[in-house]
TORPA-4810 file (N, C-alpha, C, O; in nm, 3 decimals):
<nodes>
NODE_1_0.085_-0.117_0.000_0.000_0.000_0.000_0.090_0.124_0.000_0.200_0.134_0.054_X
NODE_2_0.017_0.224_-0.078_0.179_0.332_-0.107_0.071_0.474_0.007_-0.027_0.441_0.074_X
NODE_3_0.110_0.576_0.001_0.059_0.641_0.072_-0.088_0.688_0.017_-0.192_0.681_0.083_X
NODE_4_-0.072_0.748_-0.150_-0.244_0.745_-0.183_-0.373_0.664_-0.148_-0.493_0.688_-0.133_X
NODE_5_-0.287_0.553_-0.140_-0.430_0.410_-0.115_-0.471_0.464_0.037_-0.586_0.491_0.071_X
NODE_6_-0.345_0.474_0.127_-0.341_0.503_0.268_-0.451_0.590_0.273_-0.565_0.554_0.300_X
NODE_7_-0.415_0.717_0.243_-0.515_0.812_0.185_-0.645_0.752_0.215_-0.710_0.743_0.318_X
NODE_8_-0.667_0.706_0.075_-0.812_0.668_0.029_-0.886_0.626_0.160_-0.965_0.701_0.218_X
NODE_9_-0.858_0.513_0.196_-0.890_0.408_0.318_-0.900_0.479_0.441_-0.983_0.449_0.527_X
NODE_10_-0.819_0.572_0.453_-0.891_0.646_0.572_-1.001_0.754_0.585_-1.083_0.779_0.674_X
NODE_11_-0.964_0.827_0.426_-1.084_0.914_0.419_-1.191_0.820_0.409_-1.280_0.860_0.484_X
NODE_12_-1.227_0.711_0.352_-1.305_0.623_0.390_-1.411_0.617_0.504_-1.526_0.650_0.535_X
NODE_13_-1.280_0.542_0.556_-1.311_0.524_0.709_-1.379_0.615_0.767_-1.492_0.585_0.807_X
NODE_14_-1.333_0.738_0.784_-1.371_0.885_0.870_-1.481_0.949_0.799_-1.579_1.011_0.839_X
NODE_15_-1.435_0.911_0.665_-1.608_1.016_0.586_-1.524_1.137_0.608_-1.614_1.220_0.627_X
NODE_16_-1.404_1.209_0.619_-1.334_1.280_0.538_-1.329_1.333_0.450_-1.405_1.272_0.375_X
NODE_17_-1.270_1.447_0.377_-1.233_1.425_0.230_-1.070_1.402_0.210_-0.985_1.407_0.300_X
NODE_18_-1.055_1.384_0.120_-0.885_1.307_0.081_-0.812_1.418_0.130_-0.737_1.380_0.219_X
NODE_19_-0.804_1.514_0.114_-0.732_1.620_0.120_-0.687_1.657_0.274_-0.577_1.676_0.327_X
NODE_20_-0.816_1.659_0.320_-0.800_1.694_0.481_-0.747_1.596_0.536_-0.687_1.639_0.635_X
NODE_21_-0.733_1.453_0.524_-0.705_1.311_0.556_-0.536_1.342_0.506_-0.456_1.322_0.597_X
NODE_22_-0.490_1.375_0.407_-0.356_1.411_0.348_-0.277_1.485_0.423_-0.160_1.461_0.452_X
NODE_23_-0.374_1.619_0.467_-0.264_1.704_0.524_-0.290_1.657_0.714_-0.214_1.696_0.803_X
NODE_24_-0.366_1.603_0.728_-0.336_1.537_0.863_-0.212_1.420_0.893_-0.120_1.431_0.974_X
NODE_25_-0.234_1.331_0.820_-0.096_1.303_0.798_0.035_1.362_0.767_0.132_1.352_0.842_X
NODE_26_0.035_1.410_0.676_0.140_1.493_0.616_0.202_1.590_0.753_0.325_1.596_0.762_X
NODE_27_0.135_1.650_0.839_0.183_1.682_0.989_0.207_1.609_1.041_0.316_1.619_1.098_X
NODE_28_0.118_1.465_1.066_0.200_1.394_1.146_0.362_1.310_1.132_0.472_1.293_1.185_X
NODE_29_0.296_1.285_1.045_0.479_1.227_0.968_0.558_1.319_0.985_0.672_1.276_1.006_X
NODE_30_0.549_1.447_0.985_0.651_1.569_0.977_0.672_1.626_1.151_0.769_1.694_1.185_X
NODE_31_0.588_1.592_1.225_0.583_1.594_1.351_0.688_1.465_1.407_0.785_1.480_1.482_X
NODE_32_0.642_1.344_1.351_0.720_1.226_1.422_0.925_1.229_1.394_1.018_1.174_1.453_X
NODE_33_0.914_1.362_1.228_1.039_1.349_1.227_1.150_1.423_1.259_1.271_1.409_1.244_X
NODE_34_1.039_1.545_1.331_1.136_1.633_1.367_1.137_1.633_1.518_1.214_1.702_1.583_X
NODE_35_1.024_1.532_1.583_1.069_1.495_1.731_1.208_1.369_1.726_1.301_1.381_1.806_X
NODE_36_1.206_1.278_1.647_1.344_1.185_1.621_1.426_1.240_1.604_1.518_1.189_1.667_X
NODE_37_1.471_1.359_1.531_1.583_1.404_1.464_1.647_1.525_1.607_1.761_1.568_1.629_X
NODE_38_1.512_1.550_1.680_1.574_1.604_1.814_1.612_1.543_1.883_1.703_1.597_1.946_X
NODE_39_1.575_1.380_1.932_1.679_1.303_1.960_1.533_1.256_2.087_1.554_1.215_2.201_X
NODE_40_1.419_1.274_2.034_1.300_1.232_2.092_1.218_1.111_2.093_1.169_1.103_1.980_X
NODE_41_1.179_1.009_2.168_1.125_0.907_2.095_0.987_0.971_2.090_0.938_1.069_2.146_X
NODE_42_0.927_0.851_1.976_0.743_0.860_1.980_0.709_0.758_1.992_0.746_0.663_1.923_X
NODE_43_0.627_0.754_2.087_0.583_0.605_2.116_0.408_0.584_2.074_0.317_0.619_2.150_X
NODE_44_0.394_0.540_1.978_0.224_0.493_1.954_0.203_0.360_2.012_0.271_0.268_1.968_X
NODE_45_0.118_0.339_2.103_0.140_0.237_2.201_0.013_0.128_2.109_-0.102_0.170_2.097_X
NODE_46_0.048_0.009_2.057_-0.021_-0.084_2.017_0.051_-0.093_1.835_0.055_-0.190_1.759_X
NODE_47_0.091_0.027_1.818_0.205_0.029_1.678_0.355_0.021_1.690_0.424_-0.068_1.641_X
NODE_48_0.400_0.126_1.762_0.577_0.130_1.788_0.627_0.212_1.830_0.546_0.291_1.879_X
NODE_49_0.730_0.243_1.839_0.840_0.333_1.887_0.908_0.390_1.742_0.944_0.330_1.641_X
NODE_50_0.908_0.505_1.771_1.019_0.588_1.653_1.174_0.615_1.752_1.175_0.665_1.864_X
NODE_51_1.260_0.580_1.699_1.397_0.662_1.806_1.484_0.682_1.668_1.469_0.646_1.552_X
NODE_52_1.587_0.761_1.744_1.735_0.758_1.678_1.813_0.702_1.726_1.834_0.706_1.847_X
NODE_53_1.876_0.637_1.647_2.057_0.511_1.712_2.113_0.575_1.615_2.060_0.622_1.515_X
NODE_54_2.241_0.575_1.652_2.411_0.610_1.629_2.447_0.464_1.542_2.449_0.366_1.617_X
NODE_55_2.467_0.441_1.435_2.567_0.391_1.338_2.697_0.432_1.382_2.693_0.550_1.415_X
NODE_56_2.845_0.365_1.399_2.971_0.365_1.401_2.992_0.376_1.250_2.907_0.360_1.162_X
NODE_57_3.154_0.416_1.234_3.171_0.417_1.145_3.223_0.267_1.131_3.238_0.181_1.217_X
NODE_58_3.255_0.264_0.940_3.304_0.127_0.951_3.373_0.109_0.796_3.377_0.198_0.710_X
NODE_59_3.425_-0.028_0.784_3.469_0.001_0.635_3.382_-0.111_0.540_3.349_-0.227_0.564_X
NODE_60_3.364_-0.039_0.443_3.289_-0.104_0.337_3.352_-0.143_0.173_3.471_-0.169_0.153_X
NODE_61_3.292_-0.141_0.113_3.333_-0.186_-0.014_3.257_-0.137_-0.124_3.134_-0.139_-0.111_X
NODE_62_3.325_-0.077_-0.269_3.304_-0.001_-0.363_3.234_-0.144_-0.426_3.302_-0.247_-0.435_X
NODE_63_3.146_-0.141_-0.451_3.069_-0.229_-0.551_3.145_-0.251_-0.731_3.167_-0.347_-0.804_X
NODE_64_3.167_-0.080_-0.739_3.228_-0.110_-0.832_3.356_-0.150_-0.912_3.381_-0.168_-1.031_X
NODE_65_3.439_-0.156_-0.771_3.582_-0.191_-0.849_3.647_-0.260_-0.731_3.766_-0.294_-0.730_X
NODE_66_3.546_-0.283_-0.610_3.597_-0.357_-0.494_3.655_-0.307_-0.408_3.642_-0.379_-0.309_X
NODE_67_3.732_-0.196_-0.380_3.815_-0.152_-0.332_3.734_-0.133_-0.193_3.615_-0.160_-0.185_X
NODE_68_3.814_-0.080_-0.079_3.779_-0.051_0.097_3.735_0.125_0.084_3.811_0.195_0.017_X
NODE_69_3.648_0.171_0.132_3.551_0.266_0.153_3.572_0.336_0.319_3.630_0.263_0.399_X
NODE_70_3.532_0.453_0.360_3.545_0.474_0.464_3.378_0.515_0.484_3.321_0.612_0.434_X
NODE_71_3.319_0.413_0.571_3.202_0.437_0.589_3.145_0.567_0.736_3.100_0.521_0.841_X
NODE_72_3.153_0.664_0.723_3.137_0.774_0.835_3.002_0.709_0.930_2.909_0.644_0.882_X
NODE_73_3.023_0.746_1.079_2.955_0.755_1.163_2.820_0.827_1.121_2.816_0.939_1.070_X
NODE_74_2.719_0.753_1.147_2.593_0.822_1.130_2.452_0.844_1.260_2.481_0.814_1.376_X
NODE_75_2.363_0.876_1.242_2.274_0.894_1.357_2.160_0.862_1.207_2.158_0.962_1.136_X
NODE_76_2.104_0.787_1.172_1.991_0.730_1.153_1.826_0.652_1.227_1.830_0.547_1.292_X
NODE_77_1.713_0.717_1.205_1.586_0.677_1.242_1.596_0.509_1.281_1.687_0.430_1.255_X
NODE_78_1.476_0.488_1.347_1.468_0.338_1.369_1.308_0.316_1.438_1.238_0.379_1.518_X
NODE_79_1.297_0.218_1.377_1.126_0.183_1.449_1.136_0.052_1.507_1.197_-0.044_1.460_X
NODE_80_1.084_0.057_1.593_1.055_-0.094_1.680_0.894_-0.143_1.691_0.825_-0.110_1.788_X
NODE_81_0.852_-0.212_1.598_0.736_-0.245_1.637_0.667_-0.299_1.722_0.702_-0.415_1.741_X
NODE_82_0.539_-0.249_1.813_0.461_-0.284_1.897_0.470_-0.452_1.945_0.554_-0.519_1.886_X
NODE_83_0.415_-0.498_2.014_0.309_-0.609_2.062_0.225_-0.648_1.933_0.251_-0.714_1.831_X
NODE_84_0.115_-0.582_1.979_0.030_-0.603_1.910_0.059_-0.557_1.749_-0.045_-0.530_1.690_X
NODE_85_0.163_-0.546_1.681_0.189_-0.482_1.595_0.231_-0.587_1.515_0.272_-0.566_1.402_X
</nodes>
């Protein structure tokens, strides 16, 4: 399911219209990512946890000619799904 269908199915659901159903989401997603990126979890209790973890750096490999890569330290998103999830 891509996000339009998402869409659809909830304006559905709610008796909505698509639009208003769109930009309610569209905040929330934008809400969940700028509480992670502050270094916040979100917890939807029966779906998951949003956090940020720390990636090390490390060494990798050029696909294209094989050679060793210097892979930099990162801080990337992460979800843990619920229980009931």
């Amino acid at each position: 399911m891509n996000k339009a269908e998402l869409v659809d199915k909830i304006s559905r659901n709610t008796q909505q219209t698509k639009t208003s159903v769109e930009d309610t989401l569209n905040s929330a997603i934008e809400i969940i990512k700028k509480s992670v990126k502050k270094g916040d979890d979100v917890t939807l209790v029966g779906f998951g946890t949003f956090t940020q973890s720390k990636r090390k750096a490390r060494l990798g490999r050029n696909p294209r000619d094989g050679s060793e890569i210097k892979i930099p330290a990162a801080t990337v998103p992460k979800f843990k799904a619920g229980k009931e999830f």
